[in-house]
C-alpha angles and dihedrals in degrees: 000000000000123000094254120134104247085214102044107024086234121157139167114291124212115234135149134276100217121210124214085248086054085246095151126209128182123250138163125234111222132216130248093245126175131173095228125173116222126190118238114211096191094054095035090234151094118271116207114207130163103226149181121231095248087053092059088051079059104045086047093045093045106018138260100273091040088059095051099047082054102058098033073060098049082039095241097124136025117192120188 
């Protein structure tokens, strides 16, 4: 699977390295991705997503069943 965070949608982006001389090569910024289990009250088990760090700030600011709604919505994460 590709390294996308299953809450936010996020994925590596493409930039430059830029040299003190301006020679430009290309490079890709990686995200800061952990496989990470979360209880869910509501189903009385343990959820596995893969997640960004910024997806766990918002798992922990708007709660855990709220997030996921949101991104089976947004179509980021299907869980059977």
């Amino acid at each position: 699977m590709a390294k996308v965070c299953q809450i936010t949608g996020r994925k590596r982006m493409v930039g430059n390295n830029v040299a003190h001389s301006k020679l430009r090569t290309k490079r890709t910024f990686g995200i800061n991705l952990k496989t990470k289990k979360f209880w869910s009250e509501e189903e009385q088990r343990f959820i596995t997503l893969k997640v960004s760090a910024k997806g766990m700030r918002t798992i922990k600011k708007n709660g855990l069943e709220a997030t996921v709604k949101e991104a089976q919505k947004k179509g980021y994460v299907n869980l059977v």
